[in-house]
C-alpha positions in Angstrom: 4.4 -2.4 -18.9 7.5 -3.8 -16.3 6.6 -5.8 -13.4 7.2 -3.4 -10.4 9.9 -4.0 -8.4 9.4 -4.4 -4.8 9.5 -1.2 -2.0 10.8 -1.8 1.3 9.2 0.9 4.0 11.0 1.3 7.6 8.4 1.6 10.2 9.1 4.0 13.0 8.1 2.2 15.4 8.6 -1.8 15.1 5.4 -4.1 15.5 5.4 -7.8 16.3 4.1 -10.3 13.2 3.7 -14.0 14.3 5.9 -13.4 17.8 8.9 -11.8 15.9 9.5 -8.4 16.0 9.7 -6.5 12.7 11.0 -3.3 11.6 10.3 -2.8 7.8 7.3 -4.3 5.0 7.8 -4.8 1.8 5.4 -4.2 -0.8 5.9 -7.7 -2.7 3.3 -7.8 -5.6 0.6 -5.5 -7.6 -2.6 -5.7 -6.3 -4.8 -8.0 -8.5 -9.0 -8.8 -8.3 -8.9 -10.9 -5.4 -7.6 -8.1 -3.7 -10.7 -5.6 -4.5 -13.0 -8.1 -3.7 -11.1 -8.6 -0.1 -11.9 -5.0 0.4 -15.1 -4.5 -0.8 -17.6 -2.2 0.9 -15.1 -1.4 3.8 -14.4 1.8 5.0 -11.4 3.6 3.2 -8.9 3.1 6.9 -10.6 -0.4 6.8 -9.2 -1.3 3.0 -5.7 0.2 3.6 -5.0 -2.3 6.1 -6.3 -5.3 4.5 -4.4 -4.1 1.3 -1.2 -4.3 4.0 -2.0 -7.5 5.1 -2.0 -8.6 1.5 0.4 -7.0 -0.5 3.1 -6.6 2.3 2.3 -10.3 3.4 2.2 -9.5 7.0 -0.6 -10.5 9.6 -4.2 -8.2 10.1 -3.0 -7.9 13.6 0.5 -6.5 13.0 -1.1 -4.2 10.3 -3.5 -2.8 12.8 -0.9 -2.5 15.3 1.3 0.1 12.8 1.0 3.6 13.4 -0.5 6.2 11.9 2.7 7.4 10.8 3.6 4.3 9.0 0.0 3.0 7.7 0.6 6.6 5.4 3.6 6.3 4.4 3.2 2.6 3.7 -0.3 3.9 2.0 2.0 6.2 -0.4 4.3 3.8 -1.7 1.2 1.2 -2.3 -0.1 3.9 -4.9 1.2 2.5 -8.0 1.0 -1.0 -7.1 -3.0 -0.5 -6.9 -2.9 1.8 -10.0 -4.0 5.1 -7.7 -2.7 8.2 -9.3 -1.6 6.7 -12.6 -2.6 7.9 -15.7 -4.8 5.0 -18.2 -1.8 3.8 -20.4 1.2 5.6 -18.3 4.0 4.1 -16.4 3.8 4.2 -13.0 6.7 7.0 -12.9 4.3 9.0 -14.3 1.6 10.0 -12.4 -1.6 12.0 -12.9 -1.4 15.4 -12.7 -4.6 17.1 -10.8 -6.1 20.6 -12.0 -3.8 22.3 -9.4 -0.8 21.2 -10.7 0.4 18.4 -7.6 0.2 14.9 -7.9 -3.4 13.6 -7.8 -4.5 10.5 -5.4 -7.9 8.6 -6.6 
């Protein structure tokens, strides 16, 4: 399977990383071990931001300070670099399909 290529995900409303304002994240890598471990046993809000923090490569703080609005849609994109709603042995353009038809999210 192809190395995913990056995402870049405007935020709504712009939060300050390390003193500089910023107005996008980018989803640099796939999420690997190290990563599940980092988020083991929290809370499901609790491991979305610390997979933010790790696979955007921006600060805790300035992924707690995102919106709602932008957490999810940032959430969303991260699906297929952390394998959610992908099919064992499908690309990541193809996603599972759930018993009512739409688009499945484990």
């Amino acid at each position: 399977m192809a190395a995913l290529e990056p995402v870049t995900i405007e935020l709504t409303t712009p939060v300050r990383d390390f003193g500089k304002m910023i107005e996008r994240v980018t989803i640099k890598r796939e999420g690997v071990g190290s990563d599940l471990l980092a988020i083991d046993g929290l809370k499901t809000f609790a491991a979305e931001l610390v997979m933010i923090h790790r696979l955007c490569g921006v600060s805790r703080e300035a992924a707690e300070a995102m919106t709602m609005k932008d957490i999810g849609t940032i959430s969303d994109a991260l699906d297929p670099f952390v394998g959610r709603g992908i099919r064992p042995g499908a690309s990541p353009s193809e996603p599972s399909p759930s018993s009512d038809g739409s688009e499945a999210r484990s």
